[in-house]
C-alpha positions as CSV (number, residue, x, y, z in Angstrom):
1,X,0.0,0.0,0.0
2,X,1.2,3.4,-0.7
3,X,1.6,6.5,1.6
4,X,-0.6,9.6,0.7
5,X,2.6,11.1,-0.5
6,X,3.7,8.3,-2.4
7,X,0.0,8.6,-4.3
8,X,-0.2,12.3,-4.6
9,X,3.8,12.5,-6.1
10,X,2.3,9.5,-8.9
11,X,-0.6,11.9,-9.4
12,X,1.5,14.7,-10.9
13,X,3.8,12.6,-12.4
14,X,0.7,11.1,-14.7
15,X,-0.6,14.5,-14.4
16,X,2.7,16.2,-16.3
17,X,2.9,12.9,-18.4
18,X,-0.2,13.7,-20.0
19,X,-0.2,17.4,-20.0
20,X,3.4,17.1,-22.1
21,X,1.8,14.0,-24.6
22,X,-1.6,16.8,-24.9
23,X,0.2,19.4,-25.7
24,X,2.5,17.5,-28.1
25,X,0.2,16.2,-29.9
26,X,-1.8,19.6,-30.5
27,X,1.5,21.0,-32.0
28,X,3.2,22.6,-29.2
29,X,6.8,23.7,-30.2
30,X,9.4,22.3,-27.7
31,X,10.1,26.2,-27.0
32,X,6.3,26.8,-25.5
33,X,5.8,23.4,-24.0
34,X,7.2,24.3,-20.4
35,X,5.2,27.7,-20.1
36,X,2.2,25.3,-21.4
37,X,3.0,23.0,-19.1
38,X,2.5,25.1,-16.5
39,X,-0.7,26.7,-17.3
40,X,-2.1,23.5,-17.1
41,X,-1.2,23.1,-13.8
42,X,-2.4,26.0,-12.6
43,X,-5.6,25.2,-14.2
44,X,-5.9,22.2,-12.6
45,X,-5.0,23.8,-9.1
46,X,-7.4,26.0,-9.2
47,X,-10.1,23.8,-10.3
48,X,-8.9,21.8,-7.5
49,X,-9.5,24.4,-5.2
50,X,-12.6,25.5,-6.7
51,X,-14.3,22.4,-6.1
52,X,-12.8,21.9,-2.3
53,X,-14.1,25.4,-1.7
54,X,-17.5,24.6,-3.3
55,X,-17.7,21.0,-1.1
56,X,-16.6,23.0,2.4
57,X,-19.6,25.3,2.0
58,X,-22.1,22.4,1.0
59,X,-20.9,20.6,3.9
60,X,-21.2,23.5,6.4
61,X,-24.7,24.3,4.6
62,X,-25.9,20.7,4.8
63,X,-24.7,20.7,8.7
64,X,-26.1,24.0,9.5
65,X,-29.6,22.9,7.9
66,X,-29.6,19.7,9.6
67,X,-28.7,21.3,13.0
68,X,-31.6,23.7,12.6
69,X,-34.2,21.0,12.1
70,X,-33.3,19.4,14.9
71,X,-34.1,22.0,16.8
């Protein structure tokens, strides 16, 4: 079994693997691919975050409405 580390470090290895073989294949010069790279990591962050933001505040709405009808 593999640490959480271990996981997340084989995550963005796949992740940049298939970012680079994306952005190959759609004609990316070997002078842009880095900056592209990149872009698409900070896309996926922030999608990332987006969607960890947007399940925080579901959860604290679903709590908050199910403490309220208890009462």
């Amino acid at each position: 079994m593999m640490s959480s580390r271990e996981d997340a470090l084989e995550l963005i290895r796949e992740f940049e693997s298939g970012c680079r073989e994306i952005l190959i294949s759609r004609g990316t010069s070997e002078h842009e691919l880095a900056n592209a790279c990149l872009e698409f990591q900070w896309k996926f962050l922030r999608m990332l975050l987006e969607k960890k933001s947007a399940l925080s505040c579901s959860n604290r709405s679903n709590g908050f409405n199910k403490t309220s009808s208890i009462a």
